[in-house]
C-alpha positions as CSV (number, residue, x, y, z in Angstrom):
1,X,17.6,0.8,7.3
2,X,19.2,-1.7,4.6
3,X,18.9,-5.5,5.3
4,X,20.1,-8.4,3.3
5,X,17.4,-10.6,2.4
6,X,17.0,-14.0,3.9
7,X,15.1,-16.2,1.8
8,X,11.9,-18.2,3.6
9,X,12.0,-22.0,3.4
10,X,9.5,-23.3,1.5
11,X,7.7,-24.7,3.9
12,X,7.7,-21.5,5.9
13,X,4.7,-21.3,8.6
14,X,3.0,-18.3,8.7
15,X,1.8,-17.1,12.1
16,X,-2.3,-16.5,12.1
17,X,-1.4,-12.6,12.2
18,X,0.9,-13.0,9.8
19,X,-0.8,-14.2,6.3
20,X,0.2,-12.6,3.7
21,X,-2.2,-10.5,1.8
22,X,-1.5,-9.9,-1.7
23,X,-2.5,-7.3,-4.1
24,X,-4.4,-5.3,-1.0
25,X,-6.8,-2.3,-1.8
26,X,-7.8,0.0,0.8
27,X,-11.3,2.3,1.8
28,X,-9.9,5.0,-0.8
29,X,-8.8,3.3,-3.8
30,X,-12.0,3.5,-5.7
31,X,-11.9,7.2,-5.2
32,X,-8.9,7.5,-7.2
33,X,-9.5,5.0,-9.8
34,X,-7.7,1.9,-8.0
35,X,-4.8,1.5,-6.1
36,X,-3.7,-2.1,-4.3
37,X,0.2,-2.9,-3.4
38,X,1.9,-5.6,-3.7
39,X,1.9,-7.5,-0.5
40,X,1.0,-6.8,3.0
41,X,2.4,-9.2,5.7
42,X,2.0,-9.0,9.6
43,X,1.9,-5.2,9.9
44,X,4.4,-4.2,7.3
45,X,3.4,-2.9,3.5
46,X,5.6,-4.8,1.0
47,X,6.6,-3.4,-2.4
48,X,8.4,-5.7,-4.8
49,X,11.2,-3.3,-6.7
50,X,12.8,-4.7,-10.1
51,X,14.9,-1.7,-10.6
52,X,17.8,-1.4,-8.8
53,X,17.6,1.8,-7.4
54,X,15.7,3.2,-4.8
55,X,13.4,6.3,-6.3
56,X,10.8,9.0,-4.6
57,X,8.5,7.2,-6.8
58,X,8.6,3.8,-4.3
59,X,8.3,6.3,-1.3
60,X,5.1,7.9,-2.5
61,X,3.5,5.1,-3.8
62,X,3.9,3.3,-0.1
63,X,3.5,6.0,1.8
64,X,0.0,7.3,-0.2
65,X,-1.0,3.1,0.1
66,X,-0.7,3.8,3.9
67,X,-2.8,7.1,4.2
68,X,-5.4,5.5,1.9
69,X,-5.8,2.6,4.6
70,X,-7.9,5.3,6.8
71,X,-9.5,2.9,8.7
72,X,-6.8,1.4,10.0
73,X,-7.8,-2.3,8.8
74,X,-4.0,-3.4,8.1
75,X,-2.8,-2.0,11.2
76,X,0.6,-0.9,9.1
77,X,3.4,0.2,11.0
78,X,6.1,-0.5,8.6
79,X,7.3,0.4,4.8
80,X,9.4,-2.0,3.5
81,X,10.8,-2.2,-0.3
82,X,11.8,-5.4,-1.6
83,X,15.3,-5.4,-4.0
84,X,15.5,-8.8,-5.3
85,X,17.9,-8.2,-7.8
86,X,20.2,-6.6,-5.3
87,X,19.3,-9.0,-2.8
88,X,18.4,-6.3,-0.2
89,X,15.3,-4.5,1.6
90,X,14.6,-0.9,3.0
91,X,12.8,-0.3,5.7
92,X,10.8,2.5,7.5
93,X,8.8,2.9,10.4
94,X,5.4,4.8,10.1
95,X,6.2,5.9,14.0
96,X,9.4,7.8,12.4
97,X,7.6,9.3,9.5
98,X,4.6,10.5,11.0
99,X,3.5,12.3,14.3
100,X,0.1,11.3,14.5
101,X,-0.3,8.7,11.4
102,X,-4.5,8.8,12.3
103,X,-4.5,12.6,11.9
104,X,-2.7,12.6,8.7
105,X,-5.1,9.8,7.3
106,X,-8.0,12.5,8.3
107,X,-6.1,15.1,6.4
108,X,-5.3,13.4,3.0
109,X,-9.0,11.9,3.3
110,X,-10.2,15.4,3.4
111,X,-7.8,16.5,0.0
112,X,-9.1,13.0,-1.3
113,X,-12.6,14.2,-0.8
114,X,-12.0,17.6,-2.0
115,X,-9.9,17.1,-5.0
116,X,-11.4,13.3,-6.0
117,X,-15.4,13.6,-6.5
118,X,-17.4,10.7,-6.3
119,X,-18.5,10.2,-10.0
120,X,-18.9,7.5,-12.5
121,X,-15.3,7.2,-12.7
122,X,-14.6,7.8,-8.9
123,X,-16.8,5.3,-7.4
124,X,-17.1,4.3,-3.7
125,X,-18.9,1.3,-4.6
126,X,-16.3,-1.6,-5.3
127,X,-18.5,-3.1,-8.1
128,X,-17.4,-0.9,-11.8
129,X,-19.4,-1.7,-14.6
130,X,-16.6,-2.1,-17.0
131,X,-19.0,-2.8,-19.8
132,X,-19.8,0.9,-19.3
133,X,-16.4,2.1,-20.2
134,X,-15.2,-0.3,-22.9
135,X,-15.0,0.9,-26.3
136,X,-17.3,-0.3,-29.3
């Protein structure tokens, strides 16, 4: 689905379950060297887009933020892209991309655990010692 964006007043109120959360990680994203989108808002994932076309790119990375979130903790039910250039939005609905979203979180944290050891550079810990990795 296409919208047309309608700007929020500046003095918008945001419902309790609705606070926006920005730059959100998720229980995988040390596992594959950080990942965090842009904004998550009520139960929708929110990428910001400067181009102004739509690519597989913006698919994957939202769809790969949502299977990453395998414990559920955003409660995301909906992709949506932000175009502000174009003034527009596009968005899906997790319930019309996947059967059982829970089973395919299982199932990419399975080729996550597989395919992404936990190592010095694929930490499950949050806390990196980046002192460990700069360069002298």
């Amino acid at each position: 689905m296409v919208y047309t964006l309608g700007y929020l007043p500046r003095c918008h109120k945001w419902e309790p379950h609705n606070i926006p959360v920005i730059s959100p990680t998720f229980d995988l994203s040390a596992r594959i060297g950080g990942a965090e989108a842009d904004l998550i808002v009520g139960n929708s994932i929110i990428s910001v887009v400067v181009e102004r076309e739509f690519t597989l790119t913006n698919l994957y990375e939202l769809l790969t933020y949502t299977l990453l979130d395998t414990n559920d903790m955003y409660s995301i039910q909906k992709l949506v892209w932000l175009f502000p250039l174009r003034q527009t939005s596009v968005v899906l609905e997790c319930s019309k991309l996947f059967h059982n979203i829970q089973n395919t979180r299982k199932q990419f944290k399975a080729m996550i655990d597989e395919n992404y050891p936990i190592d010095e550079f694929n930490s499950v810990s949050d806390s990196i010692d980046t002192l460990k990795y700069s360069s002298h």
